[in-house]
PDB file of N, CA, C and O in Angstrom:
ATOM      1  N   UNK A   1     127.900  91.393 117.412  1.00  0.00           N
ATOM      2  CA  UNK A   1     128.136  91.776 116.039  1.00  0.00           C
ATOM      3  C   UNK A   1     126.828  91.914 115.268  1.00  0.00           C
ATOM      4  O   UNK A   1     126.686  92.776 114.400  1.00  0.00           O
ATOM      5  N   UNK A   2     125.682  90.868 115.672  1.00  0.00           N
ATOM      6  CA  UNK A   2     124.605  91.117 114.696  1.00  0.00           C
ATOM      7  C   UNK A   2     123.451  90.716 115.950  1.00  0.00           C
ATOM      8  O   UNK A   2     123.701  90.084 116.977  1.00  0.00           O
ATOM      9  N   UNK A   3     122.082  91.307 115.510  1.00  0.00           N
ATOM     10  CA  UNK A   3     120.960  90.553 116.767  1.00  0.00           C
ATOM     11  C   UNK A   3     120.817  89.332 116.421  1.00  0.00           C
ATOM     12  O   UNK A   3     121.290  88.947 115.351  1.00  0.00           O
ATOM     13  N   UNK A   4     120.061  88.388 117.354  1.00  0.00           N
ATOM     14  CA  UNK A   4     119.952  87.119 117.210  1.00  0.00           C
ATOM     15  C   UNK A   4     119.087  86.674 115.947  1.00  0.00           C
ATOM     16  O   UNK A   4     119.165  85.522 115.521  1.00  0.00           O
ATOM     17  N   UNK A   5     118.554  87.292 115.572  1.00  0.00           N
ATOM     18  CA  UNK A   5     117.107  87.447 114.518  1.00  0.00           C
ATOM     19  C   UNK A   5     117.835  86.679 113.301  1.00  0.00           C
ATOM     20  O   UNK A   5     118.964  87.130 113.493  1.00  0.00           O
ATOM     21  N   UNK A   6     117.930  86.112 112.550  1.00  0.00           N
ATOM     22  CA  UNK A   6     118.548  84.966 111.239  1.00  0.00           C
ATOM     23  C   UNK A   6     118.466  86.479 110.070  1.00  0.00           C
ATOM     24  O   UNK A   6     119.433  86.993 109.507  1.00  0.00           O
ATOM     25  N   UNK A   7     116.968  86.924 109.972  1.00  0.00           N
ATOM     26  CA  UNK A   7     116.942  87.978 109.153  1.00  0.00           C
ATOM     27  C   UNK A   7     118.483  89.302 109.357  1.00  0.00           C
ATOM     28  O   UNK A   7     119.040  89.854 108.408  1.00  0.00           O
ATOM     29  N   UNK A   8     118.676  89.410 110.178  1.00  0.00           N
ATOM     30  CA  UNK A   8     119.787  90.235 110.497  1.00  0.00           C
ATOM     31  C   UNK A   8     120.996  90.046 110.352  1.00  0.00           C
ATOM     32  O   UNK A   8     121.878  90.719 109.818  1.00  0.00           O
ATOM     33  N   UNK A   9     120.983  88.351 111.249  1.00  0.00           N
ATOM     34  CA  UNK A   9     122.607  88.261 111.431  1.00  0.00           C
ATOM     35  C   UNK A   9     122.934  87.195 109.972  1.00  0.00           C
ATOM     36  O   UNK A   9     123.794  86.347 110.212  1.00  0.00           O
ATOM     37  N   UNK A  10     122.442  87.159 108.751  1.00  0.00           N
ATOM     38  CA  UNK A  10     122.734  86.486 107.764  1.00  0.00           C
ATOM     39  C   UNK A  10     123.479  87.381 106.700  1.00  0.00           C
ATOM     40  O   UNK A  10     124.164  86.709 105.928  1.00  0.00           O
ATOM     41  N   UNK A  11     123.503  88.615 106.502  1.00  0.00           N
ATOM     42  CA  UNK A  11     123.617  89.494 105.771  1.00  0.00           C
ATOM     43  C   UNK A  11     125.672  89.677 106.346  1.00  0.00           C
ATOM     44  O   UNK A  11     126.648  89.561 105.604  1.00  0.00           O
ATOM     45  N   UNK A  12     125.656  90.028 108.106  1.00  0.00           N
ATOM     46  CA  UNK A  12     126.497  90.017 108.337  1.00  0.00           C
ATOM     47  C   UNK A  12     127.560  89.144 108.177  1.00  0.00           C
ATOM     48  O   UNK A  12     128.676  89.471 107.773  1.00  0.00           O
ATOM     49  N   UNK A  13     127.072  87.603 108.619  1.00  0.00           N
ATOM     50  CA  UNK A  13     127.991  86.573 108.444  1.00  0.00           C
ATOM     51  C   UNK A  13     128.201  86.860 107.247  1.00  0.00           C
ATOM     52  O   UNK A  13     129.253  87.497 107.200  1.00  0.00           O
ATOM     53  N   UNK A  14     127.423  86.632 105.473  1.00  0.00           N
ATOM     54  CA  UNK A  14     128.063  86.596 104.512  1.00  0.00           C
ATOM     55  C   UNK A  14     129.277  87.978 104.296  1.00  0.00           C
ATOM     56  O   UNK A  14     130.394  87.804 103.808  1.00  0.00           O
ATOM     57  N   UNK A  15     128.843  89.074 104.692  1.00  0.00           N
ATOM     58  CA  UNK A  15     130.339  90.064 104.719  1.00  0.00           C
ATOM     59  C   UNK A  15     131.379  89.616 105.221  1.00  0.00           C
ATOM     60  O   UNK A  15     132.487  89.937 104.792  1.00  0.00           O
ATOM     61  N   UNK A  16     131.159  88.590 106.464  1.00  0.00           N
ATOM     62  CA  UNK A  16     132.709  88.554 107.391  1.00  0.00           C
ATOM     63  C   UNK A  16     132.867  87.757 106.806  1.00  0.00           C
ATOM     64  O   UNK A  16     134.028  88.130 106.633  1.00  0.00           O
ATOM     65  N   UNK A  17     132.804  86.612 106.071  1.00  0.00           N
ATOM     66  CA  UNK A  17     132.805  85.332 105.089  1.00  0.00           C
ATOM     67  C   UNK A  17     133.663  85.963 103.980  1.00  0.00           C
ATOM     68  O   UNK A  17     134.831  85.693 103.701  1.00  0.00           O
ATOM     69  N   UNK A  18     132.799  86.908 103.377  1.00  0.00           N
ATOM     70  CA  UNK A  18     133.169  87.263 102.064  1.00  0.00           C
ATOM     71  C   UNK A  18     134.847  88.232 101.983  1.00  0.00           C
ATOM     72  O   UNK A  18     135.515  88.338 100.955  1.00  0.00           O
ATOM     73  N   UNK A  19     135.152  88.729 103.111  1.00  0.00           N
ATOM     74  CA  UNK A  19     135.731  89.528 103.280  1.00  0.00           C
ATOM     75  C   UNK A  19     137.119  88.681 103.434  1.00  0.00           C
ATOM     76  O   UNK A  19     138.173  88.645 102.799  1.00  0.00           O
ATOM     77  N   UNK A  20     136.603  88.020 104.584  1.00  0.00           N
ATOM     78  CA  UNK A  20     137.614  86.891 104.990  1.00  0.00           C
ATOM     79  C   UNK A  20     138.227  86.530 103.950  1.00  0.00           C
ATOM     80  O   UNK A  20     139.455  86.610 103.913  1.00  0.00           O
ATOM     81  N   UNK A  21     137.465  86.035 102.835  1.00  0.00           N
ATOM     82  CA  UNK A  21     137.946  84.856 101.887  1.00  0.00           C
ATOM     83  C   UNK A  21     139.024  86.150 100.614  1.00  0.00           C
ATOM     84  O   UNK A  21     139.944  85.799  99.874  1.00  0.00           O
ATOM     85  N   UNK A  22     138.642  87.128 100.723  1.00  0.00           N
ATOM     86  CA  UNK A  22     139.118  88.195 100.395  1.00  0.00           C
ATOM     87  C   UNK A  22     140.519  88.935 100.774  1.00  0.00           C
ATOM     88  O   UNK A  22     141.180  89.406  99.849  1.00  0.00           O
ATOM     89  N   UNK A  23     140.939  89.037 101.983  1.00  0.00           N
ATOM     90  CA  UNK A  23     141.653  88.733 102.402  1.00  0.00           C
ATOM     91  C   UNK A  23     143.107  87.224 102.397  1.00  0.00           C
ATOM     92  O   UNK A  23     144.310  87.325 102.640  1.00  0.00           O
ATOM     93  N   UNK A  24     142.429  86.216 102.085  1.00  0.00           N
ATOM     94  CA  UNK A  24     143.041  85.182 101.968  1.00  0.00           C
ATOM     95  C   UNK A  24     143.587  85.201 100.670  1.00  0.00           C
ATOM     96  O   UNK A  24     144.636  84.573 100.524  1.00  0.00           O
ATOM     97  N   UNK A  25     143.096  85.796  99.670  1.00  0.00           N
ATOM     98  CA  UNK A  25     143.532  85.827  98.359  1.00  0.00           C
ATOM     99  C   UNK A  25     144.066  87.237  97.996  1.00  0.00           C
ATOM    100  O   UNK A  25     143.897  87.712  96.873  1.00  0.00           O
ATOM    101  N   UNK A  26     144.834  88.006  99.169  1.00  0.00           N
ATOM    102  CA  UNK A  26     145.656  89.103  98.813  1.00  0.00           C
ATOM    103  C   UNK A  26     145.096  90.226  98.263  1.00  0.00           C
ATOM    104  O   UNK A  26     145.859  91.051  97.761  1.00  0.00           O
ATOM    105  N   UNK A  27     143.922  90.420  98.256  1.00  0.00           N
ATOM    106  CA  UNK A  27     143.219  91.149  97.619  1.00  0.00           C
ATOM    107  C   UNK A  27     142.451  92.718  98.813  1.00  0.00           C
ATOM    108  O   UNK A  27     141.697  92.791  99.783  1.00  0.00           O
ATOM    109  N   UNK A  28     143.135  93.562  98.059  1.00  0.00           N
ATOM    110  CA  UNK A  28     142.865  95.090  98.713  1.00  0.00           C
ATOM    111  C   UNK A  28     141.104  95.477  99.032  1.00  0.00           C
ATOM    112  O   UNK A  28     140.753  96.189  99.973  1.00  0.00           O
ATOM    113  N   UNK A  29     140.436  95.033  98.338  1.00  0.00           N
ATOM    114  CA  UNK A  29     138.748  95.243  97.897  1.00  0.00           C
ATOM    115  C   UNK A  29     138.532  94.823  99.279  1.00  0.00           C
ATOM    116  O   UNK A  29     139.313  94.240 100.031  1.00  0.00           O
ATOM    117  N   UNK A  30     136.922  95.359  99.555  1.00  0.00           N
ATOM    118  CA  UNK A  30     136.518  94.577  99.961  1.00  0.00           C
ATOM    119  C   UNK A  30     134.801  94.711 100.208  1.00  0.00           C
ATOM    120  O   UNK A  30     134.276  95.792  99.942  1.00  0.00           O
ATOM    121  N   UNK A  31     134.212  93.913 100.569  1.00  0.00           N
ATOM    122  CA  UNK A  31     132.685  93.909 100.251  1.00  0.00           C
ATOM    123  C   UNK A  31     131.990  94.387 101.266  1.00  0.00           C
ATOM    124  O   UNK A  31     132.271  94.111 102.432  1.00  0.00           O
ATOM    125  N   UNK A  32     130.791  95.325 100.841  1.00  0.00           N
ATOM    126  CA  UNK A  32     129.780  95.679 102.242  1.00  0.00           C
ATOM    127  C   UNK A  32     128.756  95.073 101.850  1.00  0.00           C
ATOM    128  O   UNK A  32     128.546  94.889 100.651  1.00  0.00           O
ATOM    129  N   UNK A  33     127.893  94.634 102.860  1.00  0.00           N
ATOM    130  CA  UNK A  33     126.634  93.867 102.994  1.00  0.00           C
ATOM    131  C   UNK A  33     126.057  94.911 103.670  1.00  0.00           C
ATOM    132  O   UNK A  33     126.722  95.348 104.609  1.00  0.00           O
ATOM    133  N   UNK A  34     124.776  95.540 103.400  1.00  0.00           N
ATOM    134  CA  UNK A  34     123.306  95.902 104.416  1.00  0.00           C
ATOM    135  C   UNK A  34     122.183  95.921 104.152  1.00  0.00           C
ATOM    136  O   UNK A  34     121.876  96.249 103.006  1.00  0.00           O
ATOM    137  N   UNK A  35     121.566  95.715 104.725  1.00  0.00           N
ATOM    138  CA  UNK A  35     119.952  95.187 104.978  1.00  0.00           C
ATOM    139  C   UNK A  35     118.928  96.393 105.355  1.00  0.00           C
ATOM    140  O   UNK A  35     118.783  97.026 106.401  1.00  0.00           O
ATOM    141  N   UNK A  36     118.377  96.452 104.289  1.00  0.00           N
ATOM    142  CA  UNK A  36     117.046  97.410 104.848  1.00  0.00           C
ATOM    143  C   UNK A  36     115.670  96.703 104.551  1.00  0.00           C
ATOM    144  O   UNK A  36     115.163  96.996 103.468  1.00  0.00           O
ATOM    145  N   UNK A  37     115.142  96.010 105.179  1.00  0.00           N
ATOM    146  CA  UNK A  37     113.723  94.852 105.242  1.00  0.00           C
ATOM    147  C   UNK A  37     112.907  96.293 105.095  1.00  0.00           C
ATOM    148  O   UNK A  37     112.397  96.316 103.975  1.00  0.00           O
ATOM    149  N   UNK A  38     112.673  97.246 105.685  1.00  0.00           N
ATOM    150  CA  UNK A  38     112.238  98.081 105.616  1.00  0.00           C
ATOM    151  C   UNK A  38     112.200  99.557 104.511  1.00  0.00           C
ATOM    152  O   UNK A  38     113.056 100.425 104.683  1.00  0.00           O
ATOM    153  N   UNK A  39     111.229  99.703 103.495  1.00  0.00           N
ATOM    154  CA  UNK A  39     111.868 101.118 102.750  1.00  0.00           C
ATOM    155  C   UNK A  39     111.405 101.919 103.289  1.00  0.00           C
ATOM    156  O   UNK A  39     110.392 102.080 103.970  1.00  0.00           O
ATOM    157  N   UNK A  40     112.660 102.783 102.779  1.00  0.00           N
ATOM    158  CA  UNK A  40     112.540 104.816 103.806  1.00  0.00           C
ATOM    159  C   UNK A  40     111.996 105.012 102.431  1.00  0.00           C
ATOM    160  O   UNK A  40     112.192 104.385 101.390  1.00  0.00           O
ATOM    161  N   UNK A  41     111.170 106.177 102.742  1.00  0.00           N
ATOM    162  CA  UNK A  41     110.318 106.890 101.758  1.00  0.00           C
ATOM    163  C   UNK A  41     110.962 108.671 102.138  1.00  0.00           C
ATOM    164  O   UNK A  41     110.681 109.332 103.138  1.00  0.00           O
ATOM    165  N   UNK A  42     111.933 109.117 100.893  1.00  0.00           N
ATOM    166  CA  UNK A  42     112.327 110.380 101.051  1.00  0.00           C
ATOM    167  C   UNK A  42     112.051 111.215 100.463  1.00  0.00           C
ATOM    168  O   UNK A  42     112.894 112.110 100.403  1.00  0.00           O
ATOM    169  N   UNK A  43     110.701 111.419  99.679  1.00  0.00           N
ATOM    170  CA  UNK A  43     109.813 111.608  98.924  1.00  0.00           C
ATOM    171  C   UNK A  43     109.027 112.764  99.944  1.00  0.00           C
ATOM    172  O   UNK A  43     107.993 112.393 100.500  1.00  0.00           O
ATOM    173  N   UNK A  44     109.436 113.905 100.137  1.00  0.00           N
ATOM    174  CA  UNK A  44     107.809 114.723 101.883  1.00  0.00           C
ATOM    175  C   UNK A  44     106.477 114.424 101.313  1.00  0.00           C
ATOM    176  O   UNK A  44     105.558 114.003 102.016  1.00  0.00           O
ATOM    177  N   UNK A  45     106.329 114.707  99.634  1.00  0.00           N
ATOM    178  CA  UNK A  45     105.020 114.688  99.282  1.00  0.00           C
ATOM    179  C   UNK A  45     104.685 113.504  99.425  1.00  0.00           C
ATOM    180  O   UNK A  45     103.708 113.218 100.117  1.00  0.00           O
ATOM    181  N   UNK A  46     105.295 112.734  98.909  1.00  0.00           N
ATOM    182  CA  UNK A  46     104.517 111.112  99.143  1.00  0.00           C
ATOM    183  C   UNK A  46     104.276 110.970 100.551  1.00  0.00           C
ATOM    184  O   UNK A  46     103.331 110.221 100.796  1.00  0.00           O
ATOM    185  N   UNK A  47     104.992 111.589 101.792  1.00  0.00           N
ATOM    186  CA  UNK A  47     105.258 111.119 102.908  1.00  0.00           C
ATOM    187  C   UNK A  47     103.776 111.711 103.433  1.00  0.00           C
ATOM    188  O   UNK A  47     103.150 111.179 104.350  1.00  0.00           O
ATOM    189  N   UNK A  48     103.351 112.815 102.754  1.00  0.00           N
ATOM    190  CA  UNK A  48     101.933 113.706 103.168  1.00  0.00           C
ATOM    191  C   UNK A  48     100.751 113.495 102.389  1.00  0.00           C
ATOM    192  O   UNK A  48      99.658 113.922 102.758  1.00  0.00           O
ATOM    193  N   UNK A  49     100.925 112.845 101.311  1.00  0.00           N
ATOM    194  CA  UNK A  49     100.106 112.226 100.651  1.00  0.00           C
ATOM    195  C   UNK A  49      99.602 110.620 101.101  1.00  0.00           C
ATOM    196  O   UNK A  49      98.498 110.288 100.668  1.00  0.00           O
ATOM    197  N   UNK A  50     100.214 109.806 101.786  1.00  0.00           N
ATOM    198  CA  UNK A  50      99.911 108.711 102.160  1.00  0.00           C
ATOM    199  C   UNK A  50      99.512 109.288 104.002  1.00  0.00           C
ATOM    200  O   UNK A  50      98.707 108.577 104.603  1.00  0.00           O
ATOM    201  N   UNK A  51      99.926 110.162 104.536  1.00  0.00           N
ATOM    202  CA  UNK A  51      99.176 110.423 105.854  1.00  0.00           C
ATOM    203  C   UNK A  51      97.842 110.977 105.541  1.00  0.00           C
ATOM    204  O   UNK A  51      96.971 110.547 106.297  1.00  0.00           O
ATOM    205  N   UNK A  52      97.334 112.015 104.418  1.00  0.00           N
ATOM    206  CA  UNK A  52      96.522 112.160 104.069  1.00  0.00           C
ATOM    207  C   UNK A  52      95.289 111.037 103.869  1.00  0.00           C
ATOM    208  O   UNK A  52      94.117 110.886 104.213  1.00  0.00           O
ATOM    209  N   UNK A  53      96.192 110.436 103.187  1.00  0.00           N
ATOM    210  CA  UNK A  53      95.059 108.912 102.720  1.00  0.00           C
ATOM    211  C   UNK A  53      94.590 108.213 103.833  1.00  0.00           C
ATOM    212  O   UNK A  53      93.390 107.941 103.822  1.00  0.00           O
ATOM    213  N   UNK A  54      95.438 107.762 105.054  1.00  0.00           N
ATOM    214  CA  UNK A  54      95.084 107.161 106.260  1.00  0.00           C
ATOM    215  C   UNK A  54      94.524 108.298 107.629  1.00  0.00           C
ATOM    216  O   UNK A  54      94.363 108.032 108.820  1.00  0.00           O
ATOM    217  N   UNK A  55      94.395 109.160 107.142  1.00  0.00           N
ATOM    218  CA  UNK A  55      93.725 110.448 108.026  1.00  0.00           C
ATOM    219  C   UNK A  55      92.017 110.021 107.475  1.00  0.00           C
ATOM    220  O   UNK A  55      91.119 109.426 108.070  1.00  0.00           O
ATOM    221  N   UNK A  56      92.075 110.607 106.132  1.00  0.00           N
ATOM    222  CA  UNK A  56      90.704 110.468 105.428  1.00  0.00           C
ATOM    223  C   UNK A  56      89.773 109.057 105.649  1.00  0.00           C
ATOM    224  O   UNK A  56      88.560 108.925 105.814  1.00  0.00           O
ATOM    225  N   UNK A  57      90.861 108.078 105.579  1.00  0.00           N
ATOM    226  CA  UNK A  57      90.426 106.848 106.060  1.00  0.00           C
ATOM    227  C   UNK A  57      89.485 106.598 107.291  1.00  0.00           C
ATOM    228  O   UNK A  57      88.405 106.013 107.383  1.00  0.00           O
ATOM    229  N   UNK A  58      90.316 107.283 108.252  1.00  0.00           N
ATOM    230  CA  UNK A  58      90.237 106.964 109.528  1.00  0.00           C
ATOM    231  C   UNK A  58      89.190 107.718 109.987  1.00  0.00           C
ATOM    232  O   UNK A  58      88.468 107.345 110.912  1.00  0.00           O
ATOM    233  N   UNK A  59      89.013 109.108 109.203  1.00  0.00           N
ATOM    234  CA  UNK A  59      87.625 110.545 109.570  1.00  0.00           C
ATOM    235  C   UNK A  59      86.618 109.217 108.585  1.00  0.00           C
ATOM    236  O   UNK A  59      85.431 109.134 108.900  1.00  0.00           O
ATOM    237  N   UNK A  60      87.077 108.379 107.596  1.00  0.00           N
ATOM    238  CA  UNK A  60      85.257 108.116 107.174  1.00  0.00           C
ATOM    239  C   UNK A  60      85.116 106.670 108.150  1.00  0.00           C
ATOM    240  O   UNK A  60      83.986 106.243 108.391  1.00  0.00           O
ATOM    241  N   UNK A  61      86.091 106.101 108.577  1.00  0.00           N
ATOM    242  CA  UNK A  61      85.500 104.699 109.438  1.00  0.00           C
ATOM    243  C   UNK A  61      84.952 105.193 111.018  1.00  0.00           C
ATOM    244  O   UNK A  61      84.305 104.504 111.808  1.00  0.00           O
ATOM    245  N   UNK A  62      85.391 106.496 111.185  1.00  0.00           N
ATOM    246  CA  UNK A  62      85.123 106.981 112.538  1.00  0.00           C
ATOM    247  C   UNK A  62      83.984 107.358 112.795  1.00  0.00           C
ATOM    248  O   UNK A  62      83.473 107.192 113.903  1.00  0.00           O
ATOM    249  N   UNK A  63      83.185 108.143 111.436  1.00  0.00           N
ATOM    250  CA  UNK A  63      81.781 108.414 111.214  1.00  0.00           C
ATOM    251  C   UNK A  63      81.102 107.423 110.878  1.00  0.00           C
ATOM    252  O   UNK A  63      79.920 107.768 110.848  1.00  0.00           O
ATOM    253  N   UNK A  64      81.265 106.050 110.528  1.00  0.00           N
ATOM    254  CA  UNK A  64      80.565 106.028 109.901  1.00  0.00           C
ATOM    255  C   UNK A  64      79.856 104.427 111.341  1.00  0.00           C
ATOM    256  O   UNK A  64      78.938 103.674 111.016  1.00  0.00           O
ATOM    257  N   UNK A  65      80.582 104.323 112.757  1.00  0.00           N
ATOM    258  CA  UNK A  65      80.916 103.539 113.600  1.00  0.00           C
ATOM    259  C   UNK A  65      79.554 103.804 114.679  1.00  0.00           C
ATOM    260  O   UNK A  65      78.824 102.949 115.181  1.00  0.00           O
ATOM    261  N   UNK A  66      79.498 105.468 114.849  1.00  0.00           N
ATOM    262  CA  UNK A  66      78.077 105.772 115.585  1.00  0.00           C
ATOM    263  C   UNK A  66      76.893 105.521 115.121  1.00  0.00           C
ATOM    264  O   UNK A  66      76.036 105.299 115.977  1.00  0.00           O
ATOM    265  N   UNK A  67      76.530 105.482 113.874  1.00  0.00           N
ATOM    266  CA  UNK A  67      75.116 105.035 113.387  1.00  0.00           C
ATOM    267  C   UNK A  67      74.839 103.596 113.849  1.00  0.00           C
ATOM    268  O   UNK A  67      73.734 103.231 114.250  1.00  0.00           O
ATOM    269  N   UNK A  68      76.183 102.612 113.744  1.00  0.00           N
ATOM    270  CA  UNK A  68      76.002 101.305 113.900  1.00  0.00           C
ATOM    271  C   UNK A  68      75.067 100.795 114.869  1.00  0.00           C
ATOM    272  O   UNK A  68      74.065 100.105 114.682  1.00  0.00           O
ATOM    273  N   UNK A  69      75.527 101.217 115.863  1.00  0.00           N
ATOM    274  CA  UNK A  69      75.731 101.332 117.505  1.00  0.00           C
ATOM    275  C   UNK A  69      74.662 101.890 117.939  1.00  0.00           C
ATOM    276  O   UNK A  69      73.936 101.414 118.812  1.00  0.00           O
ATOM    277  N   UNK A  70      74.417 103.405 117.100  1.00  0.00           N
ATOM    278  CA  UNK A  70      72.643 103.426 117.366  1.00  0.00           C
ATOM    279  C   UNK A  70      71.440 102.756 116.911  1.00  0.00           C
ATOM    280  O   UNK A  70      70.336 102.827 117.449  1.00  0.00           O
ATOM    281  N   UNK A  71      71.811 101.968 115.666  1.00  0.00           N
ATOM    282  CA  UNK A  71      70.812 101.119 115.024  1.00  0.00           C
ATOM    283  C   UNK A  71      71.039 100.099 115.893  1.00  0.00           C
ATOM    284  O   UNK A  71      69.868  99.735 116.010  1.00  0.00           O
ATOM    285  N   UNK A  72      71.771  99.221 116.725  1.00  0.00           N
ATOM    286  CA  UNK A  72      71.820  98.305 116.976  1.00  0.00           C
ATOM    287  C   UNK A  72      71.157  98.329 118.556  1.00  0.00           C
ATOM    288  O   UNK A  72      70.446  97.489 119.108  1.00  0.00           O
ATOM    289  N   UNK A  73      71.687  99.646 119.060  1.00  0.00           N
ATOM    290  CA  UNK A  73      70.400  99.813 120.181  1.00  0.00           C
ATOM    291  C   UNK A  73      68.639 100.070 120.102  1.00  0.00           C
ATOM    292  O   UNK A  73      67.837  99.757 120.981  1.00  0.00           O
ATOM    293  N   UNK A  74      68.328 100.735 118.766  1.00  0.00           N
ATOM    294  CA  UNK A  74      67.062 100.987 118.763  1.00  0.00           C
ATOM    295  C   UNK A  74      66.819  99.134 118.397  1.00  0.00           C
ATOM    296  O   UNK A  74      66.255  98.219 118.998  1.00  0.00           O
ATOM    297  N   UNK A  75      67.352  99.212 117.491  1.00  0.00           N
ATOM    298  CA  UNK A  75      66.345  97.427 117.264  1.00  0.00           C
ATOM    299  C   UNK A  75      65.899  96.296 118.853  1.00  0.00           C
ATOM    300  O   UNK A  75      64.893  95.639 119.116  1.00  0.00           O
ATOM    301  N   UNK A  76      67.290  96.540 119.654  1.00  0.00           N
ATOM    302  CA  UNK A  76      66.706  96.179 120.694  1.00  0.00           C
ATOM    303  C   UNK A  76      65.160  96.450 121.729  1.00  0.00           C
ATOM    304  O   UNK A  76      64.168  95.800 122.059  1.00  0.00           O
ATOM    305  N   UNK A  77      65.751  97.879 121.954  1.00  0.00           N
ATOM    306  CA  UNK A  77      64.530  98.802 122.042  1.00  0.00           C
ATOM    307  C   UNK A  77      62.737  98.250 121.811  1.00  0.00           C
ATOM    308  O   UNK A  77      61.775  98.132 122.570  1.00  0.00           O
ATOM    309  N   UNK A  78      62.977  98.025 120.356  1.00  0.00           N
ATOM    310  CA  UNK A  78      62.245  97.958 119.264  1.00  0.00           C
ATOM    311  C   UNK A  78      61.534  96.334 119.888  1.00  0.00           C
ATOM    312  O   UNK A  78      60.378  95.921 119.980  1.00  0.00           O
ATOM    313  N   UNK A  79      62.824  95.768 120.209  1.00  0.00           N
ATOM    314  CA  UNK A  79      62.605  93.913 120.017  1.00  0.00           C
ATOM    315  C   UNK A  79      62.019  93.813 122.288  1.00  0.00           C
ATOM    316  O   UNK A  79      61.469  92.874 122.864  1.00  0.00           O
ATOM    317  N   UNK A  80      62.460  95.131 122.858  1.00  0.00           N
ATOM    318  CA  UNK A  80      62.273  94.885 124.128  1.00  0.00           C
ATOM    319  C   UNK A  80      63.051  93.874 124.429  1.00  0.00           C
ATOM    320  O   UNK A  80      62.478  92.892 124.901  1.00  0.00           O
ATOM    321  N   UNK A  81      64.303  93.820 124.282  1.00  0.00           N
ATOM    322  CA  UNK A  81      65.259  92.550 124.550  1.00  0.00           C
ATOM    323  C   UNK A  81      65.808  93.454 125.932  1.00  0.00           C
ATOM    324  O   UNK A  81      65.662  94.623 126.288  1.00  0.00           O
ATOM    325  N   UNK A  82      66.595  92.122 126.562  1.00  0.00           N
ATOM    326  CA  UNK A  82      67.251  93.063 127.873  1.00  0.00           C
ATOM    327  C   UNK A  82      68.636  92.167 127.864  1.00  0.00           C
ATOM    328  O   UNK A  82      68.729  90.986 127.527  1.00  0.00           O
ATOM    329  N   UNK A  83      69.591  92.961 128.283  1.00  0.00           N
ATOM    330  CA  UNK A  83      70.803  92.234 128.315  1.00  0.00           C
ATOM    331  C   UNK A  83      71.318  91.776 129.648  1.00  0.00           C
ATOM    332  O   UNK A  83      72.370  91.140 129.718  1.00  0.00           O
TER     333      UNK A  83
END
C-alpha cells in the first residue's frame, strides 16, 4: 500500500484512518491525502532559465579549473620538487 520510508507511508495511513473513521460515522465524503516532498516546476521558462544558470555555472568553474593545475605544476617545476 505505501513504501517502507515513514516519509511516504504516513500520509497514507492518515487517509485510511481518516476515511475509516468516516465511514463509521455514515458519512458519504471522503478524504484524499498526497505527498509531493518534491516541487514540479511547470513554468518551461523557469525550467530554461534555471538550466541556463547551472550551464553558465558549470562553462565558468570548468575554465576556470586548468589554470589551477597549471600553476600548481609550474611552482613545482620552479621548487624542483619530485613526486
Amino acid at each position: 500500500m505505501c513504501s517502507a520510508e515513514p516519509i511516504n507511508c504516513f500520509p497514507t495511513l492518515v487517509n485510511i484512518l481518516s476515511n475509516t473513521f468516516l465511514r463509521l460515522f455514515n458519512s458519504t465524503a471522503h478524504i484524499r491525502v498526497w505527498n509531493e516532498p518534491f516541487s514540479r516546476i511547470q513554468n518551461p521558462e523557469l525550467k530554461r532559465d534555471i538550466f541556463l544558470l547551472c550551464l553558465s555555472y558549470m562553462l565558468i568553474l570548468a575554465a576556470g579549473l586548468p589554470p589551477y593545475f597549471a600553476v600548481s605544476s609550474m611552482e613545482d617545476y620552479k621548487v624542483k620538487s619530485m613526486h
